[in-house]
Structures are given as C-alpha cells and as structure tokens.
N, C-alpha and C positions, 0 to 999 in steps of 0.2 A: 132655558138657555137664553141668559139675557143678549149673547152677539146677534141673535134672531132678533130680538129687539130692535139693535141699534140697526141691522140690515134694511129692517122695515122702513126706518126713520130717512135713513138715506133714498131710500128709494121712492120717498115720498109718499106714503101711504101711511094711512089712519090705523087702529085695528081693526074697524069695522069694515073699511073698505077692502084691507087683504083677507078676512075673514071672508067676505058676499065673493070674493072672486076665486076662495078657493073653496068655494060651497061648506062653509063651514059656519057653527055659531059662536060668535066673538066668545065665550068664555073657555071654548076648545083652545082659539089660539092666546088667549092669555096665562091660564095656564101652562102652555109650551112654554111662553118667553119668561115665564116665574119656575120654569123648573116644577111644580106641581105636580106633574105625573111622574110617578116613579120610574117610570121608563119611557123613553121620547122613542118614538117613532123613526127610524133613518130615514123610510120612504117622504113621512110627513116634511122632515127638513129638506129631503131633496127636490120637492114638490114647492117648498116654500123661498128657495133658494135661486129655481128658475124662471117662480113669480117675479123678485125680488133684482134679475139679472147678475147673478153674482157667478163669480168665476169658476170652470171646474175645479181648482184646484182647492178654491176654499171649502167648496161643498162638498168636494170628500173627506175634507180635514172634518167639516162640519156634524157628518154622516157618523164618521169614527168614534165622532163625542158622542151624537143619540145612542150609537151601537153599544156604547160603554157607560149609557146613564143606569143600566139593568143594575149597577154595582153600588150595594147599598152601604150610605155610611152609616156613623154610630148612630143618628139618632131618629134612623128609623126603627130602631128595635122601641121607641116609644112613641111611636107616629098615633098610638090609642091615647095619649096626653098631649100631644103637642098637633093640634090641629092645621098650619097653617108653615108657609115655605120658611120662615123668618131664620132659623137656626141656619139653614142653607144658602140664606142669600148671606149672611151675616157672615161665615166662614168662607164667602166669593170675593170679600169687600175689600179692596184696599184701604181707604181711608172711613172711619166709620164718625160720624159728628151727631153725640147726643145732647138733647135738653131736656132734662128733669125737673119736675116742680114740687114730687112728694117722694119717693121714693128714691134711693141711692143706683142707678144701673147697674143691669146685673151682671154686666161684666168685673164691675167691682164692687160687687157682694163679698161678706166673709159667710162661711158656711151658717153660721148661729145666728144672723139676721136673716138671710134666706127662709131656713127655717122658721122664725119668728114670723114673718109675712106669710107661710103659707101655710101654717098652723089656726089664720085670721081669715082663709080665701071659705066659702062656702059650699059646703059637698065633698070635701076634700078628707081622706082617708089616712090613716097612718100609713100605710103601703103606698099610698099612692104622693101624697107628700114626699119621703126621702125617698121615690123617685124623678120627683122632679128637683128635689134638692142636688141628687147625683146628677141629671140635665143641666143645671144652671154652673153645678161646677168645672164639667166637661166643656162645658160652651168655652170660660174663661181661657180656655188654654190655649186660644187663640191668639192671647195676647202675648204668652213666651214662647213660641213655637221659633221653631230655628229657621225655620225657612218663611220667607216674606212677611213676618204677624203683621197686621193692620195697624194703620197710625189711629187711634182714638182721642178725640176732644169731645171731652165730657165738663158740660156747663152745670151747675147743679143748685138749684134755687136753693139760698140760705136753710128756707123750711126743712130743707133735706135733713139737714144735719142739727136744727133743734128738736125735728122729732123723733123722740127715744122710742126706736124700736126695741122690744125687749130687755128694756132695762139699760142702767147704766154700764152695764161689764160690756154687755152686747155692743150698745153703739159706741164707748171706747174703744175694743177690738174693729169695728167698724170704720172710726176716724184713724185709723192708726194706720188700719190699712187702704187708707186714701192717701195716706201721706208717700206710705210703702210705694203705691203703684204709681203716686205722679211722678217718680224718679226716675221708672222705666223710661228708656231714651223715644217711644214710641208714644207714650201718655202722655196727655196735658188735661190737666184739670183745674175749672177756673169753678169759684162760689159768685153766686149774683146776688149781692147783700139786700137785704131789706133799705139800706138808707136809699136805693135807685130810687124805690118808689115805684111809680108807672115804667112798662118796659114794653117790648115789643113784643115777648113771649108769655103775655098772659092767657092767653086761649087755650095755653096747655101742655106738654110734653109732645116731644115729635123727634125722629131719628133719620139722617140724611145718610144713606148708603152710599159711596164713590165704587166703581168698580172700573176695571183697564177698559179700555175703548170708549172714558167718558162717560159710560151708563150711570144715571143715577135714579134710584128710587126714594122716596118717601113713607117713612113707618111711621103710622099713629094708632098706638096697639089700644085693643080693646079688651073686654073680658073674653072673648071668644077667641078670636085671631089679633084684627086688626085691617086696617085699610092698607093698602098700598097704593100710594100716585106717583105717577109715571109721565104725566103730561108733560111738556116742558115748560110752560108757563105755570106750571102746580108748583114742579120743583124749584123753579127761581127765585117766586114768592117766597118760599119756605127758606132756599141759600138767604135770601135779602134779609128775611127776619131772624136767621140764624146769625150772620153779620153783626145785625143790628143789638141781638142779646151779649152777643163775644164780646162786643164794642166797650158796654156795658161792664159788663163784668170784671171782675179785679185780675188781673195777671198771676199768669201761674205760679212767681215768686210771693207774691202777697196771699193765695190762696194757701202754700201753704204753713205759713207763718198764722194767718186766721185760724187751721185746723188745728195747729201746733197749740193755741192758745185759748181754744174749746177744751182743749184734750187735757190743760193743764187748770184747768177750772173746772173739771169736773169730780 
C-alpha cells in the first residue's frame, strides 16, 4: 500500500525509524508499503496509521483497503514465475517513464519477440515460457483499458531497434507495432540515436513509476526481481537523468518517421 508510504513521509519518519517504534523489522514494513504480502493486515495499517497521526476517517478508509487486499488479481495465479511486486505496482501507476538500452519494453512487445527473448533466457521450459508470454501479454492491456490506462514514455536506445530479435519478419512486426502504439493518445515514444554519442543514461535501463499522492518508485530490473528505490533523493537523481536522456532524444514526430524508414529498408 503505497499511501502508507507517503503517510510515513509526511509524518517524518524513515522506515527504519517507524519499523524500531512499531517493533518491527524494516523488511516487514517494506513489504506492506510494496504491497508484497498478499494480504495486508487491517490491524497492522491501523497500528501504523496512529503512529503516523492520521485521521479516523482515513484509517478506516485505509483499514477497508488491507480488508480487501485478500482479493487476488490475475497475476497471482503465476506468482510461482513472477517473483517480485512489479506487475502490481505497474497496474497502480499513473504515469509510467521508461528507458531502455537493449531490449524493446514489454509493454510494447509483439507476441513473436516476447517469445524470441524467452526461448534465449536460461532454465526456461516450454510450458513455462508461453506462460510468461500469456503474463507479458496480459500486463500490455493496461495500456487500452477504458478506465484511467497510464500515460507511458518510453525512450528506447537506437540499439533497440538495430538488434534483430528473431529475424527480420519478427522485428518488422516489432517496428510496426511501435509505430502502431505511439499513436495511442496515452503513448509517447522517443529513439535516442547513436549520433548523441555520450548521454546521461549510460549506466543502464531504469523505470520511473508516478502513482496519485505523488508516490514515486524507481525499477531497475534484474534477472531475479529487481531493486526498487524509494528514497527521495534516489528518485530525483534518476527524474534528472531521465530529463536529461528525453532532452536528448528525438521527438515523438521524428521517432516516428526514423521507425517508418527502418521499417522501409528492411
């Protein structure tokens, strides 16, 4: 429950310090403010709410939410492949700002590269591949959803889109539907050309989550999970350097005329 989060913040406390004062060990309450445990506690938010000095009226609003976290969505029926909150905070997110340096995001994946990527991951099974192919398809549907779908800017290092994932049919289909989704009124997709050169975003891929009340987290996925940072000087860094790559980068009209003219030389 990330408003625990931002409750905390206002109320001036660290995690570690509201952790020691509600006799707890800080990964118990990180977990809460990540939504982690399948089911949140009411007692816990009620306990955490009058640390926190928060009003009656929110904390039984608050109360109502842990009572109603028992209610599982789609993709805990694959919680044995997907170890970590990301899908859940990802469908919380208002405004979602990715940067990519190898791979295309897999919000805008087509099914036949998905596939191609995780037919190359190691340990991976046929059964268990198109299930995480059905997962990544499922996720995308966040972006046409009728009700509130997240605004997405997705920066995408050139490299992206010269490296031929499964052949040339594959990353055709691939470009095309880059093209397709930057026209969604909610998408913007910018390429970060090779002529930059030096950028701000050499260190890597990373993903800025917005969520209402302000909240924001920081994704830099790993093979496992992935980190999340939450500090506020973590996140600001990461806005400033995101900034500074968007800056960079070509405009969403000239992205995609570049895609248009990949797609026609190939």
């Amino acid at each position: 429950m990330l408003q625990m989060r931002r409750l905390r913040q206002v109320a001036g406390l660290s995690q570690e310090e509201a952790a020691e004062r509600m006799g707890w060990n800080r990964s118990k309450l990180h977990r809460l403010e990540f939504g982690r445990n399948q089911k949140i506690k009411a007692s816990d938010v009620i306990a955490l709410c009058r640390l926190y000095g928060v009003s009656d009226a929110e904390t039984d609003a608050l109360a109502d939410l842990a009572r109603q976290s028992g209610k599982r969505s789609w993709w805990h029926r694959y919680s044995d492949i997907l170890p970590g909150p990301y899908i859940g905070l990802e469908a919380e997110a208002t405004t979602i700002r990715e940067y990519e340096v190898t791979l295309v995001p897999g919000l805008l994946q087509t099914e036949d590269y998905i596939r191609q990527i995780l037919r190359h991951s190691a340990g991976s099974s046929e059964d268990e591949i198109e299930r995480r192919v059905t997962v990544r398809l499922e996720r995308q549907k966040i972006l046409t959803r009728p009700d509130s779908p997240p605004r997405l800017w997705a920066i995408l290092d050139e490299s992206v889109i010269r490296r031929e994932v499964g052949g040339p049919e594959v990353m055709k289909a691939q470009i095309q539907h880059l093209i397709d989704m930057s026209r969604l009124p909610n998408v913007d997709i910018q390429i970060l050309r090779f002529s930059v050169g030096a950028h701000a975003g050499v260190a890597g891929s990373f993903v800025i989550l917005d969520f209402s009340g302000m909240d924001q987290v920081v994704y830099i996925e790993t093979d496992r999970d992935g980190f999340y940072l939450e500090d506020t000087d973590e996140v600001e860094r990461y806005r400033l350097v995101y900034d500074k790559i968007q800056a960079a980068a070509g405009s969403t009209e000239s992205t995609i005329a570049f895609l248009e003219d990949v797609l026609s030389e190939m």
